[in-house]
N, C-alpha and C positions, 0 to 999 in steps of 0.2 A: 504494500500500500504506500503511495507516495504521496506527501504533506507538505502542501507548502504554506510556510508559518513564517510569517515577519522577513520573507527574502530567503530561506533555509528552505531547502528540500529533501524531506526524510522521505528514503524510498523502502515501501512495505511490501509491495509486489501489484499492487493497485493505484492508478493516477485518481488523482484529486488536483481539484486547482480549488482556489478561492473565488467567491462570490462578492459583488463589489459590496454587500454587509459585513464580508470577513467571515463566512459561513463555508465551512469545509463544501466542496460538489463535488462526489465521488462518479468518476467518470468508466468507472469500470478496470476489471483487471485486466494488464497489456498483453499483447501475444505478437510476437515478430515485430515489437516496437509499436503496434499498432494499438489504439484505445477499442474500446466495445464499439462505440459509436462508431469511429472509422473503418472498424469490420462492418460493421453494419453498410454505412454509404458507399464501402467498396464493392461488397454484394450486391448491392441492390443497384450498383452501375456495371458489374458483370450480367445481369439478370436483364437491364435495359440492354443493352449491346447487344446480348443473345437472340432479344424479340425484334429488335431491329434488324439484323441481321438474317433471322430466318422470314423476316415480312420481306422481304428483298427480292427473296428466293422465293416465296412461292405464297406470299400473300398471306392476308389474317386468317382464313375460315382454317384453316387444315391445322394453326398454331394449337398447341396443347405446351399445359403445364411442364411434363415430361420432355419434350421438346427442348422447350427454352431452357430445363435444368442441365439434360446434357449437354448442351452447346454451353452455356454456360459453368459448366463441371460444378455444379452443386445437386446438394442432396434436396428435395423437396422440402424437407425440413427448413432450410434456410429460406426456399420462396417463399413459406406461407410465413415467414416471418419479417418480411418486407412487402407481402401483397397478400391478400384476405383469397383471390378469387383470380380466374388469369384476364376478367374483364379491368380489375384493379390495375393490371400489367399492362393492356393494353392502353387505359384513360392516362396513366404515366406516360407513356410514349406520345400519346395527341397531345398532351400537354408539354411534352418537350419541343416540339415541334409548331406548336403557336407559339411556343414564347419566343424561341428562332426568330420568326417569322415577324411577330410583334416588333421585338428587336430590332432587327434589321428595317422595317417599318417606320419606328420612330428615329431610324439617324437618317432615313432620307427627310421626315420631316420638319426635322430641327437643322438638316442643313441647303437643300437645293430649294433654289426657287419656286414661289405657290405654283407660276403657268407651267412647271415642266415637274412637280411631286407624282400626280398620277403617273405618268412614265417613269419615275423612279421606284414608285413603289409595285407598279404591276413588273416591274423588270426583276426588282429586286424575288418576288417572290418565285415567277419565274423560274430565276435562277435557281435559288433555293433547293426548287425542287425536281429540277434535272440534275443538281449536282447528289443527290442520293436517291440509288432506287426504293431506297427503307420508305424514307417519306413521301415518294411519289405514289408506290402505292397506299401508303396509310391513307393519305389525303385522296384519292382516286374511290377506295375500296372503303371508305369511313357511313357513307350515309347506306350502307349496307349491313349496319351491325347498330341498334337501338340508342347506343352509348354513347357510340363513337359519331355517329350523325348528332346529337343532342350536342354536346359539345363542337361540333361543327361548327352547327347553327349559332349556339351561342356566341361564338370568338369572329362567327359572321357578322353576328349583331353589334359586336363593339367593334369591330374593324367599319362596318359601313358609320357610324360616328364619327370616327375618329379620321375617315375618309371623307363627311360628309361636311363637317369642320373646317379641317385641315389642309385637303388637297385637292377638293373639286373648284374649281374656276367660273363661280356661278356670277353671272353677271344680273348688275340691278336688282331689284323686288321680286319674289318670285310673282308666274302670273298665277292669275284666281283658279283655287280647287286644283292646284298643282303641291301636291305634297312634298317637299328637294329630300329629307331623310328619305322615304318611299322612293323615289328616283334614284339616290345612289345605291338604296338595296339591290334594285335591280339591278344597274349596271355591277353591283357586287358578286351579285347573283348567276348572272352570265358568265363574269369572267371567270367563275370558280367552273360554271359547267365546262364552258368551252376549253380553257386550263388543262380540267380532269382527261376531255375528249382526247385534246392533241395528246397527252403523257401518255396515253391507252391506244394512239396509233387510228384514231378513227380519223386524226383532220392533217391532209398530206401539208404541213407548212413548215418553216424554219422557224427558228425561236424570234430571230429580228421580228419578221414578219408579224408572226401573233402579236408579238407587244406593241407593235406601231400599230396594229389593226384593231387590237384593244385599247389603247392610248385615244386613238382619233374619234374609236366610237366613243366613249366616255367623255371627251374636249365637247364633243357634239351634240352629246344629253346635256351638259353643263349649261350650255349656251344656248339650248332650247329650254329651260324648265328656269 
């Protein structure tokens, strides 16, 4: 157990650190230098990696628990100790992946121009998600599975905001019985179909291409609504 007290570090065979009351917090017994918790977030990022890795390869439906333990060389034991359920497993992975996404979202907003952010953020996501097949199909194959569409939708609904705010180039007053939140869901809405269409091989185009061609429709809605 290790103690640290007034600047001293007594080692017992368990870390502790202090709380800013001065209140021993026993952090767990170490093993290979590592505390409990740090086994813990290291597991449970061999365990992500796993599911990302096998969604890569052959998509969510076929994923099982057993699966992602072997790829990830753990005992089930440790999954159900970082995830209740493999849909748990799965909502961790959509949520790695909007927050990405998010991310990367708010540094075109905070840095490029309002008239040219839709093109930065439809590029940016784009990209995203050609550069891994893990998240091209989670994002593709998500509104296929109760959870994973529900959280879609929702990170839909803060993103057409924070779009609808932020980067749409709406000119003047809106006109009457024209809703602009409702108009950017749309164009939100599309670009996610069409997005999903091309990553899945149904829409023959290059990457430039779609994003100019979503870019311009989007400029277009802007300046009619």
């Amino acid at each position: 157990m290790r103690v640290i007290w007034n600047g001293f570090v007594l080692d017992y065979g368990a870390a502790h650190t202090m709380g800013q009351d001065g209140v021993m917090v026993v952090e767990g017994r170490t093993y290979g230098g590592l505390s409990s918790l740090q086994r813990s977030q290291e597991r449970r990022a061999r365990l992500l990696d796993a599911a990302r890795d096998l969604i890569a390869e052959m998509g969510i439906a076929p994923l099982t628990v057993d699966l992602v333990c072997q790829r990830a060389r753990l005992s089930k034991r440790y999954f159900y100790a970082e995830f209740s359920t493999k849909d748990d497993l799965l909502d961790a992975c959509a949520e790695d992946l909007y927050s990405r996404l998010k991310a990367a979202m708010e540094v075109v907003l905070a840095t490029v121009p309002k008239p040219e952010r839709a093109h930065g953020v439809l590029r940016i996501v784009v990209q995203t998600l050609v550069a891994s097949a893990a998240d091209a199909r989670l994002y593709m194959e998500s509104p296929g599975f109760p959870r994973l569409r529900h959280l879609q939708q929702r990170e839909i609904s803060a993103f057409t905001e924070r779009i609808a705010a932020e980067a749409m180039p709406f000119e003047g007053p809106p006109k009457p019985s024209v809703d602009r939140l409702l108009a950017t869901r749309t164009m939100v809405t599309a670009a996610t179909e069409l997005i999903a269409a091309w990553l899945h091989g149904d829409i023959d185009t290059d990457e430039h291409t779609l994003v100019a061609t979503l870019t311009a429709t989007t400029l277009g809605a802007a300046g009619a609504v």
